[in-house]
DOROGU-661253 format. One line per field, with one value per residue (C-alpha): z, x, y; residue number from 1; residue in three letters. Coordinates in pm, whole numbers, plus 50000, padded with zeros to 5 digits. Example, Ala and Ser with C-alpha at 12.3 -4.5 7.8 and 13.67 -1.06 7.14 Angstrom:
2
z 50780/50714;
x 51230/51367;
y 49550/49894;
n 1/2;
res ALA/SER;
END
This chain:
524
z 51098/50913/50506/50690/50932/50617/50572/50253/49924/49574/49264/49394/49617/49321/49114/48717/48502/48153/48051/48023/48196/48223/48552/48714/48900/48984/49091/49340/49530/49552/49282/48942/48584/48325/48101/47782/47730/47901/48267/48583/48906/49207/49588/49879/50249/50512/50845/50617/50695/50904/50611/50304/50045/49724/49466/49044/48882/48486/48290/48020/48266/48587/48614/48910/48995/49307/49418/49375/49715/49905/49762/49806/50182/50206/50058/50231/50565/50493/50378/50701/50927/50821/50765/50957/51257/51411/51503/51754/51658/51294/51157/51131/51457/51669/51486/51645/51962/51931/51888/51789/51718/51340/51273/50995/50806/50547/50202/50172/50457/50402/50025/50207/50431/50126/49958/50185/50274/49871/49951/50268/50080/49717/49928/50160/50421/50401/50412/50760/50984/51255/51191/51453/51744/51596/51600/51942/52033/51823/51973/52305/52215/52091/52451/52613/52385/52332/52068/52145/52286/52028/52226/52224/51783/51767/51925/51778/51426/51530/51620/51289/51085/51204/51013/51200/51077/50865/50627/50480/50209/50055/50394/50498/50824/50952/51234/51415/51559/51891/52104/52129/51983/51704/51391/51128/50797/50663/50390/50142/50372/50230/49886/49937/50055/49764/49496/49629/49683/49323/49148/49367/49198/48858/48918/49077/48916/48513/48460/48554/48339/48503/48875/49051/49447/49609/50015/50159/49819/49750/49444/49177/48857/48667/48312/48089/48350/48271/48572/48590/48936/49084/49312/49623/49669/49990/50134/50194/50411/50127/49962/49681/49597/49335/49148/48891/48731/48534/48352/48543/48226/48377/48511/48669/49041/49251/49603/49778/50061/50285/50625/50532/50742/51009/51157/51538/51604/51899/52028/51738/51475/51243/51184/50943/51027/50774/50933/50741/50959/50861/51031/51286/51209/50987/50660/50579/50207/50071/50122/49937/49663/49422/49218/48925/48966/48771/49143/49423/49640/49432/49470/49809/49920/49644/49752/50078/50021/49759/50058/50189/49907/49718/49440/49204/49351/49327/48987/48857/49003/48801/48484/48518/48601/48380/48425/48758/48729/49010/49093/49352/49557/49800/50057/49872/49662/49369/49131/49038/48760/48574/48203/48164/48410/48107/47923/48184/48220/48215/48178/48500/48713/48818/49142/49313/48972/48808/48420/48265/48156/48480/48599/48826/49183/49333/49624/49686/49531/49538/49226/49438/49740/49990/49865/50084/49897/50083/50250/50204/50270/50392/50461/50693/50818/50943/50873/51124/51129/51394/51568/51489/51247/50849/50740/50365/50267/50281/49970/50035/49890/49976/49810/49830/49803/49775/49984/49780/49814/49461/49378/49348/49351/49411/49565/49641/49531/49655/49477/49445/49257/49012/49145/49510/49354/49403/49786/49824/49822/49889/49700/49376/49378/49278/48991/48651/48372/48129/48244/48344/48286/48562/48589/48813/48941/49193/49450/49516/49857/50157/50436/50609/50896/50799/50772/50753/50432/50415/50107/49965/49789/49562/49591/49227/49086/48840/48549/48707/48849/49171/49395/49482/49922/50063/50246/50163/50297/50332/50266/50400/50292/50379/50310/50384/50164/50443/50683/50849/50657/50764/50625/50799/50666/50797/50682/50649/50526/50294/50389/50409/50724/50876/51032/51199/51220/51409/51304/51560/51355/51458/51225/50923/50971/51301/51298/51029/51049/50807/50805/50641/50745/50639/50392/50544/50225/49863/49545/49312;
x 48403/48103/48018/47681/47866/47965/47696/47500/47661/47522/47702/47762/48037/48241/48458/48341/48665/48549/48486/48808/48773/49042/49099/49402/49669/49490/49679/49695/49939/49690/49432/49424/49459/49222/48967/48978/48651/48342/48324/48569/48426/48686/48641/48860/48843/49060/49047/48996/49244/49426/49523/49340/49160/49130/48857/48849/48561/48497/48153/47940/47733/47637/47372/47487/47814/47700/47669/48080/48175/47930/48015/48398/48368/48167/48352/48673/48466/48376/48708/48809/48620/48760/49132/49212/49454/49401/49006/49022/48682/48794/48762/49085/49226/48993/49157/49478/49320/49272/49648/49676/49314/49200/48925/48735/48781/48578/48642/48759/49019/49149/49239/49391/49637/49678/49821/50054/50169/50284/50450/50599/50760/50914/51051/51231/51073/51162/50796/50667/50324/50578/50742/50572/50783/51106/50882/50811/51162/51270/50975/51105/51442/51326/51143/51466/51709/51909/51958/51784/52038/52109/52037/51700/51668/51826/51596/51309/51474/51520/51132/51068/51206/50898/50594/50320/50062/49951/49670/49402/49271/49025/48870/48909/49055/49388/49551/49790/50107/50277/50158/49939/50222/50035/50065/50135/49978/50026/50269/50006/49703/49617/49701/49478/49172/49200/49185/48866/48744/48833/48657/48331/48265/48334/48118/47808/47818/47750/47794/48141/48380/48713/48844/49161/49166/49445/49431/49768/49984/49892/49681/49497/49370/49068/48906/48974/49146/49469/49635/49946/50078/50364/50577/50709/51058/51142/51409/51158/50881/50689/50374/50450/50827/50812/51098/50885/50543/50425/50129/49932/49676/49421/49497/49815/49868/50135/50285/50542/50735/50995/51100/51037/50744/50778/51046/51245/51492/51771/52034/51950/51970/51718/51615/51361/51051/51071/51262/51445/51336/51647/51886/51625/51764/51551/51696/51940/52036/51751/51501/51160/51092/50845/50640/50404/50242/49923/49792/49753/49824/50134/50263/50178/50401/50700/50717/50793/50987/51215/51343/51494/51687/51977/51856/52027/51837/51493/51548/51656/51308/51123/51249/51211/50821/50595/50420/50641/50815/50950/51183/51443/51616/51918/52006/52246/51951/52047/51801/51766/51505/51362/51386/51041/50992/51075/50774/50577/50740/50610/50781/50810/50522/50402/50173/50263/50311/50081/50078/50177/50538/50657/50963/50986/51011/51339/51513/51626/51929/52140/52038/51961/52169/51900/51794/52070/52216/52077/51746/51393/51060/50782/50395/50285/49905/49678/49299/49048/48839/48669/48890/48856/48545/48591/48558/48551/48887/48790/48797/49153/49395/49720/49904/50166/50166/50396/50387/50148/49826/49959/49959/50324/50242/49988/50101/49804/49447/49189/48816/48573/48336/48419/48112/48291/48594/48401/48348/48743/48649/49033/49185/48899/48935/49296/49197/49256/49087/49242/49607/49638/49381/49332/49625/49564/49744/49739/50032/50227/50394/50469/50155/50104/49877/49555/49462/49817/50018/50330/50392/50731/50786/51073/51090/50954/50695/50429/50660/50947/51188/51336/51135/51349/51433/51136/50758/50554/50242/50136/49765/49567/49204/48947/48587/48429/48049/47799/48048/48269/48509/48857/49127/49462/49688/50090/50359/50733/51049/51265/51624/51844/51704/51584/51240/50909/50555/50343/49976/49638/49392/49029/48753/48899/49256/49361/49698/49939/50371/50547/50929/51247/51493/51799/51702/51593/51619/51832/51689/51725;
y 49461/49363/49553/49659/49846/50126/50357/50277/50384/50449/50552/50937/50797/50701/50912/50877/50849/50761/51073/51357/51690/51955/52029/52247/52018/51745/51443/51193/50974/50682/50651/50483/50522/50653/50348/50354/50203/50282/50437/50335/50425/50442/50393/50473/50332/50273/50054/49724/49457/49703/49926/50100/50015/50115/49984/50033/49881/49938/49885/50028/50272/50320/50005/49765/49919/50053/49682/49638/49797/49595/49249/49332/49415/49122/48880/49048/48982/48614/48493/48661/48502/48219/48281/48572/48480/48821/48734/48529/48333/48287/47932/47899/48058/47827/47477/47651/47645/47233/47113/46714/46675/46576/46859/46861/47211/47369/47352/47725/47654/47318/47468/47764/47536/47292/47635/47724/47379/47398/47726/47578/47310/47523/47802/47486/47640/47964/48049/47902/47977/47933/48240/48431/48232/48462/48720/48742/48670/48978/49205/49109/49194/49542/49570/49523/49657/49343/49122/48752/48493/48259/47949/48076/48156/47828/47658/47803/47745/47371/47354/47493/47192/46974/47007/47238/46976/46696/46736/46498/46701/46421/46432/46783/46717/46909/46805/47078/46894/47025/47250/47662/47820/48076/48034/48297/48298/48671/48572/48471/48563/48868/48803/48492/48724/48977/48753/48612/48938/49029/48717/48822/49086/49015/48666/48841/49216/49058/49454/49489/49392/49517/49510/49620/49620/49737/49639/49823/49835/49476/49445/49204/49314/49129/49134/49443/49627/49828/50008/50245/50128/50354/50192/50354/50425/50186/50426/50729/50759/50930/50857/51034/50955/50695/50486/50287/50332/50009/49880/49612/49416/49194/48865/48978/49047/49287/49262/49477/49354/49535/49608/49978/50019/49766/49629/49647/49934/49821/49991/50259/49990/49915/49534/49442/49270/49002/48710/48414/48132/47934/48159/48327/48655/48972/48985/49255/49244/49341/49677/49560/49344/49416/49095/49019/48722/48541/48534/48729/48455/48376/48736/48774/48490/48541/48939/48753/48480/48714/48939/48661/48504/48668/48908/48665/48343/48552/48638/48280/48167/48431/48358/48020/48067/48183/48502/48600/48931/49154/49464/49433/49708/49582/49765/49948/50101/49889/49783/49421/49351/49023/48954/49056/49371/49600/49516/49658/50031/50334/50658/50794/50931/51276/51189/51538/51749/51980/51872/51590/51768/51787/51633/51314/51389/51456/51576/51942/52036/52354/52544/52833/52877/52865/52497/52284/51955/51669/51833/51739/51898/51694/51731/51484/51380/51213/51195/51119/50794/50573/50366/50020/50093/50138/50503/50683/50891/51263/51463/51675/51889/51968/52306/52567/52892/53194/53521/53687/53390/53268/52902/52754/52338/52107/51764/51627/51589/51326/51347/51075/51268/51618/51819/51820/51997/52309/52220/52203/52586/52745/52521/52582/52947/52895/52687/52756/52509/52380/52393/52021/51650/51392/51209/50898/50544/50360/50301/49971/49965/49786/49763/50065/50193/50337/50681/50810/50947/51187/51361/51558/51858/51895/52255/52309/52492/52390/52478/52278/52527/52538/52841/53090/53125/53332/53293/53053/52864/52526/52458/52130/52141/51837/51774/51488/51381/51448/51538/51830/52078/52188/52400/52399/52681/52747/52966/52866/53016/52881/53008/52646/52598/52329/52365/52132/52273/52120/52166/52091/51930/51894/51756/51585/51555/51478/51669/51745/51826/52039/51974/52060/51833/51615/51360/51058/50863/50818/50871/50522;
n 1/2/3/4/5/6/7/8/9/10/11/12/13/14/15/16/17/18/19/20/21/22/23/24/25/26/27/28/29/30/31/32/33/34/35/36/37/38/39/40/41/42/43/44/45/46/47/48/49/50/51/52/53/54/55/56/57/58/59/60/61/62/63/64/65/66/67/68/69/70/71/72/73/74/75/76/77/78/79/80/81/82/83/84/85/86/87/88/89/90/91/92/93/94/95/96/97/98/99/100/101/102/103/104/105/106/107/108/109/110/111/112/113/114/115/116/117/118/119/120/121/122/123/124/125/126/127/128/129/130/131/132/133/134/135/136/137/138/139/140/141/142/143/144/145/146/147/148/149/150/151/152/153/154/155/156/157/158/159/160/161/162/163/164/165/166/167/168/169/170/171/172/173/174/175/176/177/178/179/180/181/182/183/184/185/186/187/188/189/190/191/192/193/194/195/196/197/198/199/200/201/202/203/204/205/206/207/208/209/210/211/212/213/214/215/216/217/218/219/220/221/222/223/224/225/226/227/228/229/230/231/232/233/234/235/236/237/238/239/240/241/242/243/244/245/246/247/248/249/250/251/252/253/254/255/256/257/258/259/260/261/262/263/264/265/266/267/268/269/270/271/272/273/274/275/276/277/278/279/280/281/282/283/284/285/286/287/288/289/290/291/292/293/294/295/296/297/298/299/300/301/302/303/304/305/306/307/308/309/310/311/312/313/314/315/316/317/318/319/320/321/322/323/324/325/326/327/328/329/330/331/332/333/334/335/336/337/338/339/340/341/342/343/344/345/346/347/348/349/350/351/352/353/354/355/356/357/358/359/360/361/362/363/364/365/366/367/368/369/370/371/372/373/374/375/376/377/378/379/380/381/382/383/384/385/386/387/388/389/390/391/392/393/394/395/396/397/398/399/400/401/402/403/404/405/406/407/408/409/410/411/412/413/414/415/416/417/418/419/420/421/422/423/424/425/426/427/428/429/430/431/432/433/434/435/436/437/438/439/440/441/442/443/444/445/446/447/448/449/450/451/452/453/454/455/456/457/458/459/460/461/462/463/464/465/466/467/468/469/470/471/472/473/474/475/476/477/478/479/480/481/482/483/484/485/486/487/488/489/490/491/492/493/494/495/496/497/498/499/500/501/502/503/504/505/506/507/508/509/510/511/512/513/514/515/516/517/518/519/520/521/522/523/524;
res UNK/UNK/UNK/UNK/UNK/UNK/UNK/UNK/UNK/UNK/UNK/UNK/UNK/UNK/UNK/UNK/UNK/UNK/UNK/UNK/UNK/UNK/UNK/UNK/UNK/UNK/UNK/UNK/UNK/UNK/UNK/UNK/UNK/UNK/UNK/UNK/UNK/UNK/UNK/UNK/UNK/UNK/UNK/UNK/UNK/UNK/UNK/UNK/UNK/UNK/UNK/UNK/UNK/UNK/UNK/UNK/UNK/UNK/UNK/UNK/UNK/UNK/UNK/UNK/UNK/UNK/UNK/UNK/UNK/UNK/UNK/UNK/UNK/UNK/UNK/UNK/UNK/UNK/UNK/UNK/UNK/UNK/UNK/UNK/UNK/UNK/UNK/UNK/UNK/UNK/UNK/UNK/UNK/UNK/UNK/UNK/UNK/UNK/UNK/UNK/UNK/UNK/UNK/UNK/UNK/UNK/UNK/UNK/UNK/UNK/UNK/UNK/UNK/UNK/UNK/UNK/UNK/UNK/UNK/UNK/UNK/UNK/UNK/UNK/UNK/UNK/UNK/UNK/UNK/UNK/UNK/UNK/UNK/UNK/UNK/UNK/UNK/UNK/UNK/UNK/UNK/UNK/UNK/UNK/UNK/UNK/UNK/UNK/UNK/UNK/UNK/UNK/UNK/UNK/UNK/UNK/UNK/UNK/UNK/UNK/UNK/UNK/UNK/UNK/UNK/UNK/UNK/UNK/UNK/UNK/UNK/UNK/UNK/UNK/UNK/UNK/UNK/UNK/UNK/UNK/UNK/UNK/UNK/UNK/UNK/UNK/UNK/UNK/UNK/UNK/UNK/UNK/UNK/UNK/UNK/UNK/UNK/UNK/UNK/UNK/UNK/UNK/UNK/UNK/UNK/UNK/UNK/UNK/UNK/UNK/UNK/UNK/UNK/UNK/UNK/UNK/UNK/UNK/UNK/UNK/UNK/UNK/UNK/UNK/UNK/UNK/UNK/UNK/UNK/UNK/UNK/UNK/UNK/UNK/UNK/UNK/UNK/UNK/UNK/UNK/UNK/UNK/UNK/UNK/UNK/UNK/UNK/UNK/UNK/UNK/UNK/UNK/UNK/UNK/UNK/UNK/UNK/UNK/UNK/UNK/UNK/UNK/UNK/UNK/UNK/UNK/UNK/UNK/UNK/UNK/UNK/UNK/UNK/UNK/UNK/UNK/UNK/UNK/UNK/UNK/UNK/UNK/UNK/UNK/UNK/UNK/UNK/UNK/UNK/UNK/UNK/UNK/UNK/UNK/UNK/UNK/UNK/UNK/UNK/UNK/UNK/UNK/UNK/UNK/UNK/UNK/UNK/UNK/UNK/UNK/UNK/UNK/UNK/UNK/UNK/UNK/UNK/UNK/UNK/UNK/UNK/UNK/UNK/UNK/UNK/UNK/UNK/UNK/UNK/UNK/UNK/UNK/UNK/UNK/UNK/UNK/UNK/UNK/UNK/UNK/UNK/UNK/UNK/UNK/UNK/UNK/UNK/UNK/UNK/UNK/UNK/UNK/UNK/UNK/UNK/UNK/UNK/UNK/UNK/UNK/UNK/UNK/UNK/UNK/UNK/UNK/UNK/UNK/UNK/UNK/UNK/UNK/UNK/UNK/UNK/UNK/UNK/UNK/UNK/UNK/UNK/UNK/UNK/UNK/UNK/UNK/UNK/UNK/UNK/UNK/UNK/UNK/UNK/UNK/UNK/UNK/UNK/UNK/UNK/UNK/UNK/UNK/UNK/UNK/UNK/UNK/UNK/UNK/UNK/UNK/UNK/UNK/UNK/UNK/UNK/UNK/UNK/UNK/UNK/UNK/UNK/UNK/UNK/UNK/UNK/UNK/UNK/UNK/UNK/UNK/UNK/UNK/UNK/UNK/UNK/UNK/UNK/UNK/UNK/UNK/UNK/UNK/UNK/UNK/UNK/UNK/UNK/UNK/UNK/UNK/UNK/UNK/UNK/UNK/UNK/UNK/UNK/UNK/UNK/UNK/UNK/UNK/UNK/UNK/UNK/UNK/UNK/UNK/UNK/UNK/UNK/UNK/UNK/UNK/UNK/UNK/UNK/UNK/UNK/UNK/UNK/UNK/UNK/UNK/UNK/UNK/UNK/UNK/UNK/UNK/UNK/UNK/UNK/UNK/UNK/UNK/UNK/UNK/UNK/UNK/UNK/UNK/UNK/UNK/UNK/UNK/UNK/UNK/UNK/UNK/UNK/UNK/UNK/UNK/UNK/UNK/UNK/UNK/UNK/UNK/UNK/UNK/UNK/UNK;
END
């Protein structure tokens, strides 16, 4: 999907940061932290890369920042077309096509292969394009409920000691050994793409003088950029349950990796999707690993390549590399963290509270007899887009309320711009100024789908105490700039019971669920 595809954009799609303004509860799951210099403008867009993006860009004013979006998509788009192995006419899925030939590659792709051929060889080829032959064998299995034979991962694993080429890089020619198998490059793929992306704009917008893009919880940040990332808790399906908030500076790079999102469920077992090509098996010791890298590219293929070794053998290799951080949760929901990770903490975040002195999310507890140990209450939704096409996050809001209409929490709020607050027109006539500022971040996570978030409700109020059992409503609200309006609106009781509400969608969000239900996931 081609930049010229999004409708044109000029500065009113962006959300103006620099200056403070008192607002009541806003706060937002995925979004980013306030400048301290000068004005940050903020996009949001989903369908790119088969997930969402999210674009910061700082400068002195508003002169050439419009530009930013359309030289990111663009250079997102060109690095695509020639690295992507999911287009089939892509530069580099066509030299697949042409097994045991030399080709002669451009620059931009020979460097690419010449990159992961390093990564190939100092993860001892743990990191391998010919990953995607287990894959298919494990999809299969999933298909038919049965594990793969192990005659058949050992042979693949035997196939994978060969090299899957030989590269001249002083003449740009790759030659691809053996046979049409595909070839998987996602492990530093996307990491690869956003850092290119990244540099683009700083090196053609001379007034921008900070970038972070965040493409599906993978992220780079450039220049005088400073980000409070949150980081998703990998055991809960939630957007906005969080175990870490850090401080991204320019220069540095996140990734997330986990079989949280993805992965192959037989015989009512979950198995990851991440597979350790030296055993053939998904990896099972680990939940997600988190990484800080000078690179994108670097972070992109550690997050990876860190699920598969021990917690112990990830974090010898970080401290003995400069600049590499990361967080580490096994699949006991233990925290493993590098020397350095401490320098970039944050207190704990508030993405689904009203005021900064909130508490950090947590699960329900039993404080008030109704509120059963071990339940959770969820909003999930998803908003409509083209299929296929790229299309703008809608400006939403997502509330409770008691039985009387009055306003009890707010756990979500998406704006791009403060003049469409008033257009979020239920939501707005519950406002009260002054009782909270913008709060924003941005969210590290493993990739999701587009277009689809799940938020959870702790059962607190904006002051932090547990509501007592009774009515209450559930309030979706959507707007989109030059587009449709919805409000979906559904009552529940709170008695310890569990519950799922089903909600019809039709303009902006598609459909929405409401449940109370046994926790799916441990706090950390």
């Amino acid at each position: 999907m081609k930049s010229e595809k999004i409708s044109k954009m000029g500065v009113d799609r962006f959300r103006i940061l620099g200056i403070s303004q008192d607002i009541w509860a806003i706060a937002t799951a995925l979004s980013i932290s306030l400048s301290v210099e000068g004005a940050r403008f903020e996009t949001h867009l989903e369908q790119v890369m088969g997930t969402s993006l999210e674009l910061q860009v700082e400068g002195p004013n508003l002169l050439g920042i419009e530009q930013a979006e359309k030289i990111c998509l663009e250079a997102i788009d060109s690095w695509s077309d020639r690295l992507s192995t999911y287009q089939s006419n892509s530069e580099i899925s066509q030299w697949m096509r042409l097994p045991n030939q030399a080709i002669e590659l451009s620059p931009e792709c020979m460097a690419f292969l010449v990159t992961y051929q390093d990564w190939m060889e100092q993860s001892e080829g743990r990191l391998h394009p010919g990953i995607s032959r287990l894959t298919e064998l494990w999809q299969e299995a999933e298909s038919l409920q049965q594990l793969p034979a192990s005659e058949s991962l050992t042979q693949v694993r035997n196939t994978l000691k060969a090299s899957p080429w030989t590269l001249d890089a002083i003449q740009r020619r790759a030659t691809r050994l053996g046979g049409n198998e595909p070839l998987n490059f996602d492990a530093i793929a996307k990491g690869y793409i956003i850092e290119q992306a990244a540099h683009a704009i700083l090196d053609q917008v001379p007034q921008v003088h900070g970038v972070l893009l965040n493409i599906g919880g993978d992220m780079v940040a450039l220049g005088s950029m400073q980000a409070r990332v949150d980081i998703a808790n990998p055991r809960s399906a939630s957007d906005n349950d969080l175990i870490e908030t850090i401080t991204l500076q320019g220069g540095q790079s996140l990734a997330s990796s986990g079989g949280y999102h993805r992965g192959y469920t037989i015989k009512g077992i979950r198995y990851a999707h991440i597979i350790d090509p030296l055993t053939g098996y998904p990896v099972s010791h680990l939940t997600c690993a988190n990484v800080v890298a000078p690179r994108a590219r670097d972070a992109d293929a550690l997050a990876t390549l860190f699920c598969i070794l021990h917690p112990s053998e990830a974090l010898a290799w970080a401290d003995q590399h400069d600049g590499v951080e990361c967080l580490i949760v096994d699949e006991k929901g233990h925290k493993h963290i590098s020397r350095g990770w401490d320098l970039m903490r944050q207190a704990p975040s508030l993405t689904f509270t009203s005021t900064d002195s909130q508490p950090s999310p947590l699960h329900l507890t039993n404080q008030d007899a109704q509120w059963t140990e071990g339940m959770e209450f969820s909003v999930s939704f998803e908003v409509i887009g083209e299929r296929g096409r790229r299309y703008r996050r809608p400006y939403l809001a997502v509330w409770i309320t008691d039985a009387e209409g009055e306003p009890v929490r707010t756990l979500a709020l998406w704006i791009q711009k403060e003049k469409w607050l008033r257009d979020l027109r239920s939501w707005y006539r519950l406002a009260r100024s002054g009782d909270a500022r913008i709060n924003t971040r941005t969210l590290a996570s493993a990739t999701k789908p587009p277009g689809t978030y799940r938020l959870q409700w702790d059962g607190k109020d904006a002051k932090g105490q547990l509501v007592p059992s009774g009515d209450y409503h559930v309030h979706i609200e959507a707007v989109r700039e030059h587009g449709g309006y919805q409000v979906l609106k559904e009552a529940f009781k709170l008695d310890g019971k569990p519950f799922q509400i089903n909600l019809n969608g039709s303009k902006e969000v598609r459909s929405a669920t409401v449940t109370l239900s046994p926790n799916s996931a441990r706090t950390l």
